[in-house]
N, C-alpha and C positions, 0 to 999 in steps of 0.2 A: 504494500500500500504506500501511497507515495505522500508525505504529507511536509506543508510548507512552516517553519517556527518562523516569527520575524521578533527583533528583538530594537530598541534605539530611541523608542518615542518615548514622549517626557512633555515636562512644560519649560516655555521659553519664549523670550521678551523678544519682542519686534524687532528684527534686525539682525537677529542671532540665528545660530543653524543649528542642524541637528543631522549627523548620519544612521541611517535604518539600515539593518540589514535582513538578509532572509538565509536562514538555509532550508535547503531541500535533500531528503532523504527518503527512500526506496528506488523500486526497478523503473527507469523512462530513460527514452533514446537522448543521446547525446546531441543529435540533433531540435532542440525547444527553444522556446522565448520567454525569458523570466519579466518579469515588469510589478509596475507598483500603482496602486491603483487609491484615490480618497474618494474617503465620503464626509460629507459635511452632513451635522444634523437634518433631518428634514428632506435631505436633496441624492438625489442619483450619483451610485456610486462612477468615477471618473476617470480615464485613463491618466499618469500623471509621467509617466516614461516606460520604455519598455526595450530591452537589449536582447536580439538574439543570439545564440550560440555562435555565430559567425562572426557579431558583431555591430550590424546592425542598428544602429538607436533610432528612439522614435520620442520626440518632447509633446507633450502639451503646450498651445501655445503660452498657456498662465503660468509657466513656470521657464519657460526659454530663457535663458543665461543665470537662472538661479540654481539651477538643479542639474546634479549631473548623477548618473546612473551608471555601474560598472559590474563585472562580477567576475569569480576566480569560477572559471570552468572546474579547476582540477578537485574544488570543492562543495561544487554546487551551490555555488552564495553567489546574492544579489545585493549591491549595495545601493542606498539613496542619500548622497550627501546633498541638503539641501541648504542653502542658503539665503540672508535678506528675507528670514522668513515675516511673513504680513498675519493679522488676526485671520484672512479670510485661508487661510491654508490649514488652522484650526480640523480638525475630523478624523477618523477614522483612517490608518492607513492599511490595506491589504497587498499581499505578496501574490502574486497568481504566477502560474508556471503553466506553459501553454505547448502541446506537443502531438503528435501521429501516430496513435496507434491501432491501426483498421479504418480507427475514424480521429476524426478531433475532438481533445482532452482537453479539459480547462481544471486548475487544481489551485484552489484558495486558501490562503495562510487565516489564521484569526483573527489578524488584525492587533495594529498596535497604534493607541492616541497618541496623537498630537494636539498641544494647547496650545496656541501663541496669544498672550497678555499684550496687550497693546497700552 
């Protein structure tokens, strides 16, 4: 079973960063796309970067030159160093690992808060 821990969120004042990571652990191809996804109270969860095994990145445009996304293949982690962070970044952060097997797999971490105090 393939499941995602993410670990990094906290509370912090406007203008401060925070890096989140994810590991992932059981059986999936080495070929995936790990990414981090928020949710604000109230609102749909949102793409917020996402790397694939090749390399690949993909930003959201609300966080372009804030946020950068990396991960160590050799260990199945995903990182999210985020920066200049703003109140509305506030929410829920989710790890999802995305992969082929027969069909397509979507596989969601628990999620870990982020506060930012303005």
């Amino acid at each position: 079973q393939v499941q995602l821990v993410e670990s990094g969120g906290g509370l912090v004042q406007a203008g401060g960063s925070l890096n989140l990571s994810c590991a992932a652990s059981g059986s999936f191809p080495s070929t995936n796309t790990m990414g981090w996804y928020h949710q604000a109270p109230g609102k749909q969860r949102e793409l917020v970067a996402s790397l694939t095994s090749g390399g690949t990145t993909n930003y959201a445009d609300f966080v372009k030159g804030r946020v950068t996304i990396s991960r160590d293949n050799a260990k199945n982690t995903v990182f999210l160093q985020m920066n200049s962070l703003k109140p509305e970044d506030t929410g829920v952060y989710y790890c999802n690992l995305e992969y082929r097997f027969f069909s397509r797999r979507h596989v969601w971490g628990q999620g870990t808060q982020v506060t930012v105090s303005s």
